[in-house]
C-alpha positions as CSV (number, residue, x, y, z in Angstrom):
1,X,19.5,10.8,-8.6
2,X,23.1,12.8,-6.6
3,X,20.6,15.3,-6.2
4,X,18.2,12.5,-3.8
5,X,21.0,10.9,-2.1
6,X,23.0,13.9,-1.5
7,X,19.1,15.6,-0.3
8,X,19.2,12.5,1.7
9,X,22.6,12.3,3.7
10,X,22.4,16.0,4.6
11,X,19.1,15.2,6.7
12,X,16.3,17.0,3.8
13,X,13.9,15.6,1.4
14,X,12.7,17.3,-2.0
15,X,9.7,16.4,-0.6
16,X,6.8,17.1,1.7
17,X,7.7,15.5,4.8
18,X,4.9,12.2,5.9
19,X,3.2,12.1,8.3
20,X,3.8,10.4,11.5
21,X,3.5,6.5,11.5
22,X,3.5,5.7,14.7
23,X,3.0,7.6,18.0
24,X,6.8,7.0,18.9
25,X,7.8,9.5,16.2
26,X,8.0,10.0,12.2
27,X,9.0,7.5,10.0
28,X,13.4,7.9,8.9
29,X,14.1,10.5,6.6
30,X,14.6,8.4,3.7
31,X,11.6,6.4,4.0
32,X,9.6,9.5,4.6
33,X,10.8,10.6,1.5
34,X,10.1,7.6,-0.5
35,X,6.7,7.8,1.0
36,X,6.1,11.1,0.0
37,X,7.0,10.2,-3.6
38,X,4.5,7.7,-3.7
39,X,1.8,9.5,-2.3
40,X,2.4,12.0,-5.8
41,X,2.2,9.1,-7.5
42,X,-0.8,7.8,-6.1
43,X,-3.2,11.0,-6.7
44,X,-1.3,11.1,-10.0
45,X,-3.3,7.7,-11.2
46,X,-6.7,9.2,-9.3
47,X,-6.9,5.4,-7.4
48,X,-8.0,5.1,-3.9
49,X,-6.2,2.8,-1.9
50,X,-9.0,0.0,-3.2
51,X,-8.3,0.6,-6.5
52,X,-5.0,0.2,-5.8
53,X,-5.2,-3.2,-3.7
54,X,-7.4,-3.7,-7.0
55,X,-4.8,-3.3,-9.6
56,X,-1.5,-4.8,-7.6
57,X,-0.9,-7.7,-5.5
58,X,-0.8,-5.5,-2.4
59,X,-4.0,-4.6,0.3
60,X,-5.5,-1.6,1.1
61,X,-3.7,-1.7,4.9
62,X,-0.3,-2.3,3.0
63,X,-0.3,0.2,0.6
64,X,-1.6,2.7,3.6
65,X,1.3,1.7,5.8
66,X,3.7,2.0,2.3
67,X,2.0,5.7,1.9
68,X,2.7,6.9,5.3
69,X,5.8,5.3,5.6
70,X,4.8,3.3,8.3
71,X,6.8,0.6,6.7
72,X,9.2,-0.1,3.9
73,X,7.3,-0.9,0.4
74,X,8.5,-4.2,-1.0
75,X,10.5,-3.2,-4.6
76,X,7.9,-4.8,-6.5
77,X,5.4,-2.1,-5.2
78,X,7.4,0.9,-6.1
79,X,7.5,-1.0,-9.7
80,X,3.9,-1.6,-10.2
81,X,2.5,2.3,-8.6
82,X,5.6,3.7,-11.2
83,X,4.0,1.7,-13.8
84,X,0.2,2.5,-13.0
85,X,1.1,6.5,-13.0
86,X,3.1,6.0,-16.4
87,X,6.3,7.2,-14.1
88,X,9.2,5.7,-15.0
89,X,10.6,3.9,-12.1
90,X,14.2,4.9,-11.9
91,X,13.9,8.2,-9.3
92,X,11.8,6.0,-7.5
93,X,13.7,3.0,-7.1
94,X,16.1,5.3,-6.6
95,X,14.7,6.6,-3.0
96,X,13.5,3.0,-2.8
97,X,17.7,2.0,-2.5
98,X,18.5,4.7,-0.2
99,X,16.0,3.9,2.4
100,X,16.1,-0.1,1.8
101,X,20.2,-0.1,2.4
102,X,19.8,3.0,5.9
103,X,17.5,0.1,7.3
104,X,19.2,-3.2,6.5
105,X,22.2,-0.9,7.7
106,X,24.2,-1.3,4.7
107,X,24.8,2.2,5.0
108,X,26.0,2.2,8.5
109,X,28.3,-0.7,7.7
110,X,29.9,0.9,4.8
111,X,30.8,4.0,6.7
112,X,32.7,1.7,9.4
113,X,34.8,0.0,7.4
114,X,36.3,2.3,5.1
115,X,38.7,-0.8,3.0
């Protein structure tokens, strides 16, 4: 987990990079890396995006914005595609807390005030 977070601060990601989200530009660095873990995840169980607005409490146009990092999965979807590819969920949520604490700039906060 150093490994993602230091991969992370120093602008890569062990990862192939998403693709764009929107037209203004590619998605942050950390969520594009979160993405990109999910999307192994996904072809790992063999689901479509049905199948997995099937299996979870999440829709078809969530989990494509979640794939693409478009947008910030809630934790609870991490949880259940880690538990429907048998992953376990810790490198994951992992990438799921560096990319939930840049946005809610936790991040940015800390570095400020250095108490």
């Amino acid at each position: 987990m150093r490994e993602i977070a230091a991969a992370s601060r120093q602008g890569r990601c062990a990862f192939a990079p998403a693709p764009r989200a929107t037209a203004s530009g590619a998605p942050p660095l950390e969520r594009a890396c979160l993405a990109a873990a999910l999307r192994e995840l996904k072809t790992r169980t063999g689901l479509s995006l049905a199948g997995l607005a099937e299996r979870t409490a999440y829709s078809k146009s969530s989990w494509n914005r979640c794939l693409t990092g478009a947008t910030l999965p809630p934790r609870r979807a991490v949880e259940d595609l880690c538990r429907l590819a048998d992953e376990p969920p810790g490198r994951c949520l992992a990438l799921w807390e560096i990319a939930e604490s840049t946005e809610s700039g936790r991040t940015t906060r800390a570095k400020a005030d250095p108490s």
